[in-house]
C-alpha positions as CSV (number, residue, x, y, z in Angstrom):
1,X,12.2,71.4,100.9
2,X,8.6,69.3,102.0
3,X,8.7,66.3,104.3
4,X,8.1,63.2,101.4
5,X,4.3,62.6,102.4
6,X,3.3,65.9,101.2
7,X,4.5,65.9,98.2
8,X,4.3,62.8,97.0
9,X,0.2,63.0,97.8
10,X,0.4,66.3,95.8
11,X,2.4,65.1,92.8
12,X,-0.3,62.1,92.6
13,X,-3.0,64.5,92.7
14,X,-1.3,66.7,89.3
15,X,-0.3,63.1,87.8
16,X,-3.8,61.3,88.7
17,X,-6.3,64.6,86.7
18,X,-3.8,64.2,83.7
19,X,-4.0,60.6,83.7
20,X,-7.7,60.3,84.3
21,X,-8.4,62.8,81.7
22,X,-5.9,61.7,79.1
23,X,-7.7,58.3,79.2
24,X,-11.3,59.8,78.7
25,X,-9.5,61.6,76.3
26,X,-7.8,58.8,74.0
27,X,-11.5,57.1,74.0
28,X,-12.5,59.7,71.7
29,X,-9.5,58.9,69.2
30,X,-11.4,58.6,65.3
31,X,-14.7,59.2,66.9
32,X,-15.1,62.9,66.5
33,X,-16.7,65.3,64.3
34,X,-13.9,66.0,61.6
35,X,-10.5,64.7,61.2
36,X,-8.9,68.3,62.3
37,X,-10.7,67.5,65.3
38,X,-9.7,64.3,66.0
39,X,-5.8,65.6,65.5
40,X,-6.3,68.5,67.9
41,X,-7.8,65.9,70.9
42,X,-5.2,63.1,69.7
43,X,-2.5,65.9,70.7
44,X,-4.1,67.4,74.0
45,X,-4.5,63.5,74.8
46,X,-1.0,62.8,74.6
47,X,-0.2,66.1,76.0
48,X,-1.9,65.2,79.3
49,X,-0.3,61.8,79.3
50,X,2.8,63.3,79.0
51,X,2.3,65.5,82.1
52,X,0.9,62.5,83.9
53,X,4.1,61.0,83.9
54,X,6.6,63.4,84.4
55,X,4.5,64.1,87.5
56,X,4.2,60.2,88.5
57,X,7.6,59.5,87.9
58,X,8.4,62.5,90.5
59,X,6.0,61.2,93.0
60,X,7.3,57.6,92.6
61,X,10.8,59.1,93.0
62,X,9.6,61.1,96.3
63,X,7.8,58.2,97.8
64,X,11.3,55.7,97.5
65,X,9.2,52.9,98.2
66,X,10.5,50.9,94.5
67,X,7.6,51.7,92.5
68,X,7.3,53.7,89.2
69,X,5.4,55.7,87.6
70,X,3.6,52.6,85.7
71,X,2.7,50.8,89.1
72,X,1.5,53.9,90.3
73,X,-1.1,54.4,87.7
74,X,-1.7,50.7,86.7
75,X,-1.8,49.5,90.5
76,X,-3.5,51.9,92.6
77,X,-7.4,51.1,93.4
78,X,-10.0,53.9,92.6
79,X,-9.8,55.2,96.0
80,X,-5.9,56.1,95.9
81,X,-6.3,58.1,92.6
82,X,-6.3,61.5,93.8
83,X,-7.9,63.3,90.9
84,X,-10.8,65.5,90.8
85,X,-13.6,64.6,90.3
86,X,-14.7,66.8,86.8
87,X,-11.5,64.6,85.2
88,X,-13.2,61.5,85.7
89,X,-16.9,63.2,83.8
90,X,-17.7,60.8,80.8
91,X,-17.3,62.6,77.1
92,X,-20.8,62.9,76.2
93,X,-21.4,65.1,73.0
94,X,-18.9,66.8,71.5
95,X,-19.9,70.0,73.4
96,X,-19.7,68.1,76.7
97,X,-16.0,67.1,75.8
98,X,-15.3,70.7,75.0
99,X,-16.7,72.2,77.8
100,X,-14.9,69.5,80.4
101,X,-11.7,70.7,78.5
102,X,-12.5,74.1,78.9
103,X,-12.8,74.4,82.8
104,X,-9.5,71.9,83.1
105,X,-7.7,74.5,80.8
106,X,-9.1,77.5,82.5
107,X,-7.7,75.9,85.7
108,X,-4.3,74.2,84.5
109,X,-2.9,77.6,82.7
110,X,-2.7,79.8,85.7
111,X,-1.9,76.5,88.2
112,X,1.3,75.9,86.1
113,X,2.2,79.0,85.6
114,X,2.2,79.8,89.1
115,X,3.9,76.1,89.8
116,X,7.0,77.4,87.2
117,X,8.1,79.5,90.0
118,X,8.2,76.7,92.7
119,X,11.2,76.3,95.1
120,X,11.2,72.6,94.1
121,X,13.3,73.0,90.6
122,X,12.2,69.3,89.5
123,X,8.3,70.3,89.7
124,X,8.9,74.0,88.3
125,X,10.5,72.4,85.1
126,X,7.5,70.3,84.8
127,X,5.0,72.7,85.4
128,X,6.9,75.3,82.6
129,X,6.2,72.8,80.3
130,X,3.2,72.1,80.9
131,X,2.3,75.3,81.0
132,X,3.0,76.2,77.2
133,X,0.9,73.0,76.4
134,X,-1.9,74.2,78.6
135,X,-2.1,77.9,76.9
136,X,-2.5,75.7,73.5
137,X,-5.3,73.4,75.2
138,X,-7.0,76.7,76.4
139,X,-7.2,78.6,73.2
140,X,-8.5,75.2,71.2
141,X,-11.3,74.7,73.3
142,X,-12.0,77.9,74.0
143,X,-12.8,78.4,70.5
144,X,-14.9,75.3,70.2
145,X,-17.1,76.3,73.1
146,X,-17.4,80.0,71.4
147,X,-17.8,78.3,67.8
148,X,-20.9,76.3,69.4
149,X,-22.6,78.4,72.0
150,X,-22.7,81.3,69.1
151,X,-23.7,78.5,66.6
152,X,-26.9,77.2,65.9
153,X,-29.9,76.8,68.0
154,X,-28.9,73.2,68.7
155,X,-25.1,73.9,68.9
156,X,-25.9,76.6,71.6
157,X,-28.4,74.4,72.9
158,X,-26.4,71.3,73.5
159,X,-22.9,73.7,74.8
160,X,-25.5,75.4,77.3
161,X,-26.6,71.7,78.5
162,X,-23.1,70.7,79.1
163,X,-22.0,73.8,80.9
164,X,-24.7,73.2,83.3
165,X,-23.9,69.6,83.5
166,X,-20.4,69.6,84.2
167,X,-19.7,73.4,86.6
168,X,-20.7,71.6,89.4
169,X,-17.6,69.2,89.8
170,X,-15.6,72.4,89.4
171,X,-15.4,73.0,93.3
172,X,-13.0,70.4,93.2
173,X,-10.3,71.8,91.6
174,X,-10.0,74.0,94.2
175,X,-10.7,72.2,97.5
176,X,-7.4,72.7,99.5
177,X,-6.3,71.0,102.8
178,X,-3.4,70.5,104.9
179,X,-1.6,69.1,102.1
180,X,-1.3,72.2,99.9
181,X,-1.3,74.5,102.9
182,X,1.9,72.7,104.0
183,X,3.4,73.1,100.6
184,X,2.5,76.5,99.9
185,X,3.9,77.7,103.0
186,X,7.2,76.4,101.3
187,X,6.7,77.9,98.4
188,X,6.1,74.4,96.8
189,X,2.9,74.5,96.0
190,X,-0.3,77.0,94.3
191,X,-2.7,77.9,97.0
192,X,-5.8,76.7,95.1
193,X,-7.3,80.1,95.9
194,X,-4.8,82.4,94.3
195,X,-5.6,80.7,91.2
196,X,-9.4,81.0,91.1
197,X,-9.9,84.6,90.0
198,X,-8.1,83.9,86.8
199,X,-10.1,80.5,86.2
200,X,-13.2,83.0,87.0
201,X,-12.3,85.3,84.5
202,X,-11.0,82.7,81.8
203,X,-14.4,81.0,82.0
204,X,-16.5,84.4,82.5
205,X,-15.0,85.9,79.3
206,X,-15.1,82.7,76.9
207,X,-18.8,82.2,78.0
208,X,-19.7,85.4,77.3
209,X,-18.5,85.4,73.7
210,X,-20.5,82.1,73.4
211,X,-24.0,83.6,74.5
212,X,-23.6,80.8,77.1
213,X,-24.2,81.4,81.3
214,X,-23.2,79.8,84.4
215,X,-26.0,77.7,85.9
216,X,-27.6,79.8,89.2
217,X,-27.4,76.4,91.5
218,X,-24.3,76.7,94.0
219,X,-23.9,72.8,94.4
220,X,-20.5,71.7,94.5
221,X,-19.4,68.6,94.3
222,X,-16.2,67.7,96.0
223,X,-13.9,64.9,97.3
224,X,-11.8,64.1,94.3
225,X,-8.5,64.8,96.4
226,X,-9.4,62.7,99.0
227,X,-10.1,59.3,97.1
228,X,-14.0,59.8,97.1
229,X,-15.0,59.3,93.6
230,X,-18.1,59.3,91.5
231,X,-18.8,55.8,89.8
232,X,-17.6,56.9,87.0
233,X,-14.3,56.4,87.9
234,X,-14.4,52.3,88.9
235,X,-15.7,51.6,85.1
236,X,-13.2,53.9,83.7
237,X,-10.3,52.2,85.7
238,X,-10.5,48.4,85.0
239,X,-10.4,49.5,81.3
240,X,-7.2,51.6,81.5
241,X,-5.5,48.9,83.8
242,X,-6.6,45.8,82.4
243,X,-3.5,45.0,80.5
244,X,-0.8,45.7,82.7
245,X,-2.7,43.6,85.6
246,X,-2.6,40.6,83.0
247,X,1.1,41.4,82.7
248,X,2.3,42.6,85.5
249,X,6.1,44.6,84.7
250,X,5.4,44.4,81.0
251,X,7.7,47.0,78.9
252,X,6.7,48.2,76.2
């Protein structure tokens, strides 16, 4: 089994994208396009929420230090959210909401599948979960980015737009460091890298039924895991904590 440090920084880093993401997510609640729609993201929303604190209970757990999994999301400042940085991308269109989803789907699918065969039972039981929720996540927004890039003009227009607005904060996803190279060695973690080829080919095949390419520019932007954030994560934070801070240990 891992020292504590390890994995507790790695359980905040699976908890923190699902948490980040489920609050960009629940902004969207009554606001989309049709009320299907606004079902299906109402469900992934909760979905990732639910992930976020199975994993944040674990990490709070794994650290001993008396917090739980509410303090850890409702106390931490934005540079302890270990997140990447593509969680943390604001909604936009409908089209940039779908393709965010798409390249956290692409990535999250062959992550927990390869995380249900972890030596650490606790996290393998999550990640099996998670897993069968992710496969549903992929194959609804999937569909969506098809449905738009091979839409209309605008449709394809606007789904191209966000595709080249949001690939590069992909990079992140996949930056490792001692902290999964410890874990992996244990067979705790997924080496980032053994996981790309399928996100490749996830992305590469759905993009190619939408008409839609990846943009030529090979900027990456990274940093996400190590607490360096875009801006966009200090406004999004003071909203989701807000209420807890004015009540600090509040049950619901």
């Amino acid at each position: 089994m891992s020292t504590p440090a390890p994995l507790f920084t790695y359980l905040l880093r699976l908890g923190d994208d699902n948490l980040v993401l489920g609050q960009q997510l629940g902004a969207l609640l009554s606001r989309m396009p049709e009320l299907e729609a606004d079902i299906a993201v109402a469900n992934v929303c909760l979905d990732h929420l639910g992930q976020a604190r199975n994993f944040l209970t674990y990490a709070a757990e794994v650290e001993g230090a008396g917090r739980d999994e509410d303090q850890l999301a409702m106390l931490r400042d934005e540079r302890g959210f270990r997140n990447a940085v593509l969680m943390e991308q604001p909604n936009g269109d409908f089209a940039r909401t779908m393709a965010r989803q798409l390249f956290v789907d692409a990535y999250q699918v062959p992550l927990y599948e390869g995380l249900s065969r972890s030596t650490d039972d606790r996290l393998a039981g999550i990640a099996e979960k998670a897993a069968k929720e992710a496969r549903y996540h992929l194959r609804h927004s999937g569909t969506w980015v098809v449905r738009l890039g091979d839409g209309t003009a605008e449709s394809h227009c606007r789904m191209q737009a966000a595709i080249d607005a949001l690939w590069p904060f992909t990079g992140d996803l996949f930056a490792a460091d001692e902290v999964e190279a410890s874990l992996v060695a244990e067979g705790v973690a997924v080496d980032p890298a053994s996981i790309r080829p399928a996100f490749d080919a996830t992305v590469g095949d759905v993009l190619a039924q939408a008409g839609l390419r990846l943009p030529e520019d090979p900027y990456q932007r990274i940093g996400g895991r190590q607490g360096l954030h875009t801006e966009l994560l200090g406004h999004l934070l003071p909203e989701m904590q807000s209420l807890y801070r004015a009540n600090p240990g509040v049950e619901w």
